[in-house]
NUZA-635514 format. One record per residue (C-alpha): x, y, z; residue in three letters. Coordinates in nm, 2 decimals, decimal comma, always signed. Example, Ala and Ser with C-alpha at 12.3 -4.5 7.8 and 13.67 -1.06 7.14 Angstrom:
REM residues 2
+--------+--------+--------+-----+
:     px :     py :     pz :  aa :
+--------+--------+--------+-----+
:  +1,23 :  -0,45 :  +0,78 : ALA :
:  +1,37 :  -0,11 :  +0,71 : SER :
+--------+--------+--------+-----+
This chain:
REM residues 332
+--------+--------+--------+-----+
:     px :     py :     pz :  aa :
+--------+--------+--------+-----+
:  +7,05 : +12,28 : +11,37 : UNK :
:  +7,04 : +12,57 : +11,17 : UNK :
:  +7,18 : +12,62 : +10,86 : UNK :
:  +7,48 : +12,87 : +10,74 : UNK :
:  +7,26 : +13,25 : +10,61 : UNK :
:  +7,49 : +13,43 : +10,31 : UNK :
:  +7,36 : +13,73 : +10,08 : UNK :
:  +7,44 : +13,48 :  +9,76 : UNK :
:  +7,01 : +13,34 :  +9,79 : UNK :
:  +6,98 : +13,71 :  +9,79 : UNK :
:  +6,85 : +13,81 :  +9,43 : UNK :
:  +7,11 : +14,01 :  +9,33 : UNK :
:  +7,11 : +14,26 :  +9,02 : UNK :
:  +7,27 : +14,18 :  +8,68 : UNK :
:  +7,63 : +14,38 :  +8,68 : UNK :
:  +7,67 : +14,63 :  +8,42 : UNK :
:  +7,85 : +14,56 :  +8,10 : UNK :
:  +8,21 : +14,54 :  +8,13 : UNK :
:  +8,19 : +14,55 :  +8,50 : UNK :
:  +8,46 : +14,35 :  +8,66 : UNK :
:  +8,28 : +14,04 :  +8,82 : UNK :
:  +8,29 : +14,01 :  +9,20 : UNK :
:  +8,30 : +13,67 :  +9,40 : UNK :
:  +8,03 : +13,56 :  +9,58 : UNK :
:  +8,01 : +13,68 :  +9,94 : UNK :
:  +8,21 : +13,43 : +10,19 : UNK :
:  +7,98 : +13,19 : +10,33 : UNK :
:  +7,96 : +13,28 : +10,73 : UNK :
:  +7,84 : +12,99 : +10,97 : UNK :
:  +7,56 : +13,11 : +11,26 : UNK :
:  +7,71 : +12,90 : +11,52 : UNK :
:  +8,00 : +12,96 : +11,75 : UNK :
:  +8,32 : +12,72 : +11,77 : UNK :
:  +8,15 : +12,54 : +12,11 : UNK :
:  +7,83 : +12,50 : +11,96 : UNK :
:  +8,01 : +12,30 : +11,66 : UNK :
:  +8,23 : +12,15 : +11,90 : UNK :
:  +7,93 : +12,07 : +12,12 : UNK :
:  +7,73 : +11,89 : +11,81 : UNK :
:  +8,07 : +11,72 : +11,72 : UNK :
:  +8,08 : +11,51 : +12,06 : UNK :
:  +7,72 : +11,44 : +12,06 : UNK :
:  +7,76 : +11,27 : +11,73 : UNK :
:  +8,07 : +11,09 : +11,79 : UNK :
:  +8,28 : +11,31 : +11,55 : UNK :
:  +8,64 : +11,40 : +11,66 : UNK :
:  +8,88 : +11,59 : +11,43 : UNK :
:  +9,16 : +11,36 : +11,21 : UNK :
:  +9,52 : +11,37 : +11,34 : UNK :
:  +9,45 : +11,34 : +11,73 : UNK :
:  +9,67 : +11,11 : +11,96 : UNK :
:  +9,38 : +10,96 : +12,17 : UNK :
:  +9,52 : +10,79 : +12,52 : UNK :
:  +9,69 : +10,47 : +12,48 : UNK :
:  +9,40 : +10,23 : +12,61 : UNK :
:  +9,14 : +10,37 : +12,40 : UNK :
:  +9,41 : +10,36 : +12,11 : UNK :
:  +9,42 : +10,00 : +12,18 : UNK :
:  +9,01 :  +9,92 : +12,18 : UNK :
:  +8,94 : +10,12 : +11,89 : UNK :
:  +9,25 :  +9,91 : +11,69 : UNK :
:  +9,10 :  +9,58 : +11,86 : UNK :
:  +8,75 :  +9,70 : +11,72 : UNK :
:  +8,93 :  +9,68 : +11,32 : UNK :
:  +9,05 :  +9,34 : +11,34 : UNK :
:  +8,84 :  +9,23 : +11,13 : UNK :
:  +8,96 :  +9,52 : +10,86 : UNK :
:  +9,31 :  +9,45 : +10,93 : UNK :
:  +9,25 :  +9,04 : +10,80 : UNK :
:  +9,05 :  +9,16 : +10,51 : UNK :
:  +9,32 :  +9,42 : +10,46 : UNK :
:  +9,62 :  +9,19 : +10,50 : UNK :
:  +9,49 :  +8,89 : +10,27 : UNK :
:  +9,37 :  +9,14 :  +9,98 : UNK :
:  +9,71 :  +9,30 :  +9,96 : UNK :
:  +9,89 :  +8,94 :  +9,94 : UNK :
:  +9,64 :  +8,84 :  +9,65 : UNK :
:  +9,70 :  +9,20 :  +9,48 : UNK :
: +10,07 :  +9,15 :  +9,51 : UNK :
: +10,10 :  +8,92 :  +9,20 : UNK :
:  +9,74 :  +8,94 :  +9,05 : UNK :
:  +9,91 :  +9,08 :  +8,73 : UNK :
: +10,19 :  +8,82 :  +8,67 : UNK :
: +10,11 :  +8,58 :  +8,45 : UNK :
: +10,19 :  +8,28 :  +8,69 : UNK :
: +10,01 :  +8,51 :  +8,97 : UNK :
: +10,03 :  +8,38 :  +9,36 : UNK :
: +10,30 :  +8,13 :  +9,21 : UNK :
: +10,54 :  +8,39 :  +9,27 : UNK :
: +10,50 :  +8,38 :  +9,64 : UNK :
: +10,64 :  +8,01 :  +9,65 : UNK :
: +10,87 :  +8,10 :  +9,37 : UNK :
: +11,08 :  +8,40 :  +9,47 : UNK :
: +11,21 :  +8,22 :  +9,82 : UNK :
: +11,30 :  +7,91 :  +9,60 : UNK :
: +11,50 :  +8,11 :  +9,31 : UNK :
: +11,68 :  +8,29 :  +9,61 : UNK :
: +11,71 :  +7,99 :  +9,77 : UNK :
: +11,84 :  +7,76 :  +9,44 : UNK :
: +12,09 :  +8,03 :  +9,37 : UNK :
: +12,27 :  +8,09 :  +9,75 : UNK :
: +12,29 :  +7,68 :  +9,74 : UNK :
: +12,47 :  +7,67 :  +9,44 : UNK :
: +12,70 :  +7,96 :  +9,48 : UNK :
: +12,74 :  +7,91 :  +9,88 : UNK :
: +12,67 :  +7,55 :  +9,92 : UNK :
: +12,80 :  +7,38 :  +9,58 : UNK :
: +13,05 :  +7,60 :  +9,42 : UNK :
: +13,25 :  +7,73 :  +9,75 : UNK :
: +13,18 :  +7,41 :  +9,92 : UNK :
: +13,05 :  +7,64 : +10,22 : UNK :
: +12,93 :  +7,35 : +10,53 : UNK :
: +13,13 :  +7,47 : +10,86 : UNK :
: +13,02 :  +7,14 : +10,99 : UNK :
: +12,68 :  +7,11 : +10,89 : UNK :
: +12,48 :  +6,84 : +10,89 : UNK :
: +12,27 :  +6,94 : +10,59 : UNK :
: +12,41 :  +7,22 : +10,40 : UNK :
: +12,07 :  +7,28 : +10,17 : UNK :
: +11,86 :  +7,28 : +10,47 : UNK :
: +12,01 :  +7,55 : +10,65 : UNK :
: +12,06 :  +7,78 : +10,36 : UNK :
: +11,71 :  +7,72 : +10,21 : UNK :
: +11,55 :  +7,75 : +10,58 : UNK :
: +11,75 :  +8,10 : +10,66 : UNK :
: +11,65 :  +8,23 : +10,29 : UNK :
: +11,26 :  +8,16 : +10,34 : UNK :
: +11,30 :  +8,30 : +10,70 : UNK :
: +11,52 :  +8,61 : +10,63 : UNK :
: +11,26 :  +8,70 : +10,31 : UNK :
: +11,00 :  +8,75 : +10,57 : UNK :
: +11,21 :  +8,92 : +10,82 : UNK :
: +11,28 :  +9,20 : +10,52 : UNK :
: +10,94 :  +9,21 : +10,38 : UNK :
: +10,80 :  +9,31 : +10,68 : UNK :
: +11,07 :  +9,58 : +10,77 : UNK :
: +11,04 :  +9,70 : +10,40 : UNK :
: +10,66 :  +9,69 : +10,40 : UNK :
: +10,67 :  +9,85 : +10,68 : UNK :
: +10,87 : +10,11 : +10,61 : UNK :
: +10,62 : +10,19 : +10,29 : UNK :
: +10,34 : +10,18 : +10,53 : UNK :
: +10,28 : +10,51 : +10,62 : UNK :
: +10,51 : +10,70 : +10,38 : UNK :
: +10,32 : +10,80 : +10,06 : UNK :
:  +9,95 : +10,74 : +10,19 : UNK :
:  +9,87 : +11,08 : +10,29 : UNK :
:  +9,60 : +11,10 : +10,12 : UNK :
:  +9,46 : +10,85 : +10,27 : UNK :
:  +9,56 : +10,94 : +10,63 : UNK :
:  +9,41 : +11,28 : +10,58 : UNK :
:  +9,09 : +11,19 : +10,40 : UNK :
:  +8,96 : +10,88 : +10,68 : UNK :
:  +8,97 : +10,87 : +11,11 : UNK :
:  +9,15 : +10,52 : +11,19 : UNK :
:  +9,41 : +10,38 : +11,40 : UNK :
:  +9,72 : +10,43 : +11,23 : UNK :
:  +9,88 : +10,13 : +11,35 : UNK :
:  +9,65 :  +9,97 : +11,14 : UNK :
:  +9,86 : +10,01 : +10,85 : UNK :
: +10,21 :  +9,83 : +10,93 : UNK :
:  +9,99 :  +9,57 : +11,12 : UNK :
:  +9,82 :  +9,46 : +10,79 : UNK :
: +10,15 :  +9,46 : +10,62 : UNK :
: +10,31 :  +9,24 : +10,84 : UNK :
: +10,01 :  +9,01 : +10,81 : UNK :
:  +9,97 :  +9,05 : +10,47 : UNK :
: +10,38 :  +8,92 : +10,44 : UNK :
: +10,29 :  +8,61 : +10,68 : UNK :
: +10,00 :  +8,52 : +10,47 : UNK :
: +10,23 :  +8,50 : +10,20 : UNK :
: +10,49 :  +8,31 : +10,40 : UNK :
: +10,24 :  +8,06 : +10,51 : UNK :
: +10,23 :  +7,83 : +10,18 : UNK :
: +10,61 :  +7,92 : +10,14 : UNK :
: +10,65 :  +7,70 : +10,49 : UNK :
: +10,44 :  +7,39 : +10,32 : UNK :
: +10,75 :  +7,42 : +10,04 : UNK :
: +11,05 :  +7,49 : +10,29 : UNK :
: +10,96 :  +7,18 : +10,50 : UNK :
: +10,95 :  +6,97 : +10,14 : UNK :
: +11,29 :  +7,13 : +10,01 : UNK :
: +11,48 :  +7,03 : +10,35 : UNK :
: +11,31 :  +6,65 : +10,33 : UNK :
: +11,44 :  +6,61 :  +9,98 : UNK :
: +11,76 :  +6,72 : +10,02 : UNK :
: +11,85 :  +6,42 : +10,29 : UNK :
: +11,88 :  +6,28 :  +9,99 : UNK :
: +12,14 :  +6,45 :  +9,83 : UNK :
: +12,52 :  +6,34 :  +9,87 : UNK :
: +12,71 :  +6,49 : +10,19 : UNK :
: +12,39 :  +6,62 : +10,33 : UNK :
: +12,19 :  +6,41 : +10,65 : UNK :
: +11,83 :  +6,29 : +10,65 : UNK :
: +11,64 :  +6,48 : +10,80 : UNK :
: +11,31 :  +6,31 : +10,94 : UNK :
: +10,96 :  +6,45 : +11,04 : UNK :
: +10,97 :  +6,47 : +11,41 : UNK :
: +10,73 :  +6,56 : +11,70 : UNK :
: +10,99 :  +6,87 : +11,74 : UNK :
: +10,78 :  +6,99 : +11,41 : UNK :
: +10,45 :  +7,10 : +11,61 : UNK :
: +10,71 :  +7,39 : +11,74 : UNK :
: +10,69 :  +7,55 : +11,38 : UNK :
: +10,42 :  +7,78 : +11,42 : UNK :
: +10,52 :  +7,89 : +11,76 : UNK :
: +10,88 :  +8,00 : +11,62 : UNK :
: +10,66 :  +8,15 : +11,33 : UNK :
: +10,47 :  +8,29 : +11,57 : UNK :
: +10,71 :  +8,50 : +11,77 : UNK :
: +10,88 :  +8,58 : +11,46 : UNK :
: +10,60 :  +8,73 : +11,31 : UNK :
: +10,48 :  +8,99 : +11,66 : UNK :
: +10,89 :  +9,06 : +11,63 : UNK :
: +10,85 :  +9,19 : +11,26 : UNK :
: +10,53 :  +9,34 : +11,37 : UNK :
: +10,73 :  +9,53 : +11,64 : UNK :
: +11,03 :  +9,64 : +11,36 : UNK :
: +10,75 :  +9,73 : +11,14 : UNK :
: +10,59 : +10,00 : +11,34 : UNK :
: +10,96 : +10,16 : +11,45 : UNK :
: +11,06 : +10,16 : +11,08 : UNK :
: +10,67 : +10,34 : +10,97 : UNK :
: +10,78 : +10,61 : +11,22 : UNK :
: +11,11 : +10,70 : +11,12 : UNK :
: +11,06 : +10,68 : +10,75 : UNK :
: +10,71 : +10,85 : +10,82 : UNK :
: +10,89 : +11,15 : +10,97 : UNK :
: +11,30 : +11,10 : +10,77 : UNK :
: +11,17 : +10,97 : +10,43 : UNK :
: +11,54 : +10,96 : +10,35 : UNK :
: +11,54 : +10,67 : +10,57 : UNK :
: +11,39 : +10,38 : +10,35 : UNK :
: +11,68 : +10,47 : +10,07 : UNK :
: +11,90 : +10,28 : +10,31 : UNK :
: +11,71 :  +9,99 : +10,44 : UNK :
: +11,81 :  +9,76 : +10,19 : UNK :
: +12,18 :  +9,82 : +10,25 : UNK :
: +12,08 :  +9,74 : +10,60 : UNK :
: +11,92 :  +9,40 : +10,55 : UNK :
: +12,19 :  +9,33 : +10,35 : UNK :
: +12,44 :  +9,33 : +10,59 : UNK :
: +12,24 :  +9,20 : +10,88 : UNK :
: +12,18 :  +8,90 : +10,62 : UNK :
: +12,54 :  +8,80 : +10,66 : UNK :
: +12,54 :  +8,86 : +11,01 : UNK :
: +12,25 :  +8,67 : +11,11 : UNK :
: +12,38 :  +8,35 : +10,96 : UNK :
: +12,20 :  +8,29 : +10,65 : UNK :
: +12,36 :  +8,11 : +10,46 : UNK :
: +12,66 :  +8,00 : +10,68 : UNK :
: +12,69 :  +7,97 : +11,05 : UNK :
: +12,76 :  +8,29 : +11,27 : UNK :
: +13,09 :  +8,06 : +11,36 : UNK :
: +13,22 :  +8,18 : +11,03 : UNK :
: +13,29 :  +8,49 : +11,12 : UNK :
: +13,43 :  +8,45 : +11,45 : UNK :
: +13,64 :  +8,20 : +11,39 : UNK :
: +13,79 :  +8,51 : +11,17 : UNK :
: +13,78 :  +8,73 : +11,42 : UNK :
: +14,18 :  +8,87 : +11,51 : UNK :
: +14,05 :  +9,02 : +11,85 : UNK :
: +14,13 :  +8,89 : +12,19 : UNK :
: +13,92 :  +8,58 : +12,34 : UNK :
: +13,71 :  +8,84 : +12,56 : UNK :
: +13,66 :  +9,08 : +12,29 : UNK :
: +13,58 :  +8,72 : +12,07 : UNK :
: +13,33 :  +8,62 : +12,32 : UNK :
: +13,17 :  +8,92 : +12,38 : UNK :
: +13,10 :  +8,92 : +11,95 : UNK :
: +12,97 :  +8,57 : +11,93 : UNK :
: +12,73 :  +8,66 : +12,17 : UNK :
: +12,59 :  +8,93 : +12,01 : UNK :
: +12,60 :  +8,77 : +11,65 : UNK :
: +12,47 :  +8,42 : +11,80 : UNK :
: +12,16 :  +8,60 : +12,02 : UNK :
: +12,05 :  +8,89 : +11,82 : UNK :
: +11,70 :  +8,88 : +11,74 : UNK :
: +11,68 :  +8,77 : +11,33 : UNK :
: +11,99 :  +8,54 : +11,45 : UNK :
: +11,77 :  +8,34 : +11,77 : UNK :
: +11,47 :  +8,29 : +11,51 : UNK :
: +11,65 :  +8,15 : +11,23 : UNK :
: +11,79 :  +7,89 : +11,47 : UNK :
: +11,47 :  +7,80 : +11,65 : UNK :
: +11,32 :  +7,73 : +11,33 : UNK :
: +11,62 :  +7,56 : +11,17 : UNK :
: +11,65 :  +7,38 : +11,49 : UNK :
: +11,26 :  +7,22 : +11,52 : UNK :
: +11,29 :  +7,10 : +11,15 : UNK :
: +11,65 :  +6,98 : +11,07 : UNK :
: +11,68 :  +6,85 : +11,46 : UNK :
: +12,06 :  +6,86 : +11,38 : UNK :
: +12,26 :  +6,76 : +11,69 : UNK :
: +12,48 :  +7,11 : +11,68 : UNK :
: +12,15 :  +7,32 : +11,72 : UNK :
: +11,94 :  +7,09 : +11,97 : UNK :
: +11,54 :  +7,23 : +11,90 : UNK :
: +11,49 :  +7,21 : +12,28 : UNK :
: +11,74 :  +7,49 : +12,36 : UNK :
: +11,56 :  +7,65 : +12,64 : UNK :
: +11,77 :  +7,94 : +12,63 : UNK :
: +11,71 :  +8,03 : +12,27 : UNK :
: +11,33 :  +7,98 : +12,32 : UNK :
: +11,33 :  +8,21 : +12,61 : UNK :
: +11,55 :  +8,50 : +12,38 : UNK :
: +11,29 :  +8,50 : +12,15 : UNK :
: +11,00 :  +8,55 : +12,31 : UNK :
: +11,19 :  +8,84 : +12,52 : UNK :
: +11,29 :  +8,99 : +12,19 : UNK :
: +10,91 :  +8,98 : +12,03 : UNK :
: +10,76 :  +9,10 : +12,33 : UNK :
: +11,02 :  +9,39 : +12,38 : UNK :
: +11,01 :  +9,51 : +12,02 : UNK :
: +10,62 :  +9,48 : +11,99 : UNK :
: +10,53 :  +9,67 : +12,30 : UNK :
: +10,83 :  +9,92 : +12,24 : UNK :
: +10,72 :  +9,95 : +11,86 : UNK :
: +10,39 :  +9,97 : +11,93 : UNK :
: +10,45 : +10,28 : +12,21 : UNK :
: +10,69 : +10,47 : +11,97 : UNK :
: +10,46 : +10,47 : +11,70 : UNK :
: +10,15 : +10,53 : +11,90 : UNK :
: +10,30 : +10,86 : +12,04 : UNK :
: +10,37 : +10,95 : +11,64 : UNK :
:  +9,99 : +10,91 : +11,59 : UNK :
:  +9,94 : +11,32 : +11,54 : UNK :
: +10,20 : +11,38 : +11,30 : UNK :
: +10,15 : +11,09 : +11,04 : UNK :
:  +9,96 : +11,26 : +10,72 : UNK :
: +10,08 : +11,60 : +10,84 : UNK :
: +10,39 : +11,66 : +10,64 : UNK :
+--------+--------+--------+-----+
């Protein structure tokens, strides 16, 4: 290959005094675009920003998993490497949340609508909903504010709100270990049922399971439409805030319809849509395989079958929508 010719390893003469300085002469290449282009496909070079086609989108992404693990667990150890009680605060911050919605929800308003265990539910539906919102707010952040990044290295995008995700269930995981402890304790406590270790408890990491390809799905919609409206992520937390208290949280969806003033079809048609949207299903499979309480049987086929559909429809719809946003990310 030969190299770029100029005039500057020209010996050029000493300007006179007080001459203006000129710059040096532009540096012209010798080879034409096709020849570049030509060296850049023999060498396996392709130019940054390109949407490649899906299935070769997918293999070079398969390719990095090994990236995205590294990538995933180092953020999660990052994430409280500079407070003094460090990865404490993972196990910590569902338990304060937690602590705090039993006592205002549980204790002081006397809040059961019929539950068997009152602490179990809320604590369950707190640990649950934190990493439902972690992901969509990492997510959100996973794209926005790393152009430099995106411009500077070639890699699958989608690499970025996948590792969040991951980096959130990491997290999660030991979080679980102290859920499952919390709800055994508080059989213990007056007005609330014992709740036993049951075969129904080898289900947990397949309800954590779909949960976590659902927030993988949410993650990549939400990376795109921050990515391209940054405006966008100054309302998310008003959003998980009011899909909290519609996804039952920290008291059953029945609270609100039994509220309702609408007609029984209109009624109905609500309760459905409360009771089997996707954050809603999850929290109840979970709750359901640990607490095994008798209004929420844990072999509820039909809420098994709802979330699966709902993790494999957002992933594969997440996945496509960002995908075909692959060009413009780092652009703007």
């Amino acid at each position: 290959m030969s190299t770029p010719t100029t005039d500057a390893a020209k010996p050029q003469a000493a300007p006179a005094r007080g001459a203006k300085p000129q710059p040096p002469p532009a540096i012209v290449p010798d080879t034409t675009s096709a020849q570049r282009q030509a060296l850049a496909q023999k060498y396996g070079l392709r130019p940054l920003n390109v949407r490649p086609p899906l299935g070769e989108y997918i293999r070079e992404l398969a390719r990095r998993r090994s990236f995205i693990r590294v990538m995933a667990t180092s953020t999660a150890y990052a994430r409280n490497q500079r407070n003094y009680l460090g990865q404490l605060w993972a196990i910590l911050n569902p338990v304060l949340n937690a602590t705090m919605y039993v006592l205002v929800f549980g204790l002081l308003l006397g809040i059961n609508r019929g539950l068997e265990n009152t602490i179990a539910f809320i604590v369950i539906g707190t640990f649950m909903f934190r990493f439902f919102e972690a992901s969509v707010s990492g997510g959100s952040k996973s794209i926005s504010g790393k152009t430099s990044l995106l411009r500077s290295l070639h890699f699958p995008r989608a690499v970025l709100p996948i590792s969040s995700v991951l980096s959130q269930l990491a997290t999660l995981l030991p979080a679980i270990v102290v859920m499952c402890g919390i709800a055994l304790i508080s059989g213990f406590v007056p007005d609330n049922e014992m709740i036993h270790v049951t075969w129904w408890w080898l289900l947990i990491p397949a309800a954590l399971a779909m949960m976590w390809v659902f927030n993988t799905g949410v993650a990549f919609i939400m990376a795109r439409l921050v990515a391209s409206t940054p405006d966008l992520d100054n309302i998310v937390s008003f959003v998980m805030r009011l899909l909290m208290f519609g996804s039952g949280v920290i008291f059953p969806v029945s609270h609100y319809v039994d509220n309702l003033r609408f007609g029984p079809v209109a009624t109905e048609i609500v309760a459905d849509i409360l009771t089997y949207q996707p954050v809603a299903v999850y929290l109840y499979l979970m709750r359901s395989v640990v607490t095994n309480e008798s209004t929420m049987p844990p072999d509820n086929g039909l809420m098994w079958a709802c979330g699966g559909a709902w993790a494999l429809l957002f992933f594969v719809v997440g996945f496509i929508v960002f995908w075909r946003g692959e060009e413009k990310y780092g652009r703007d």
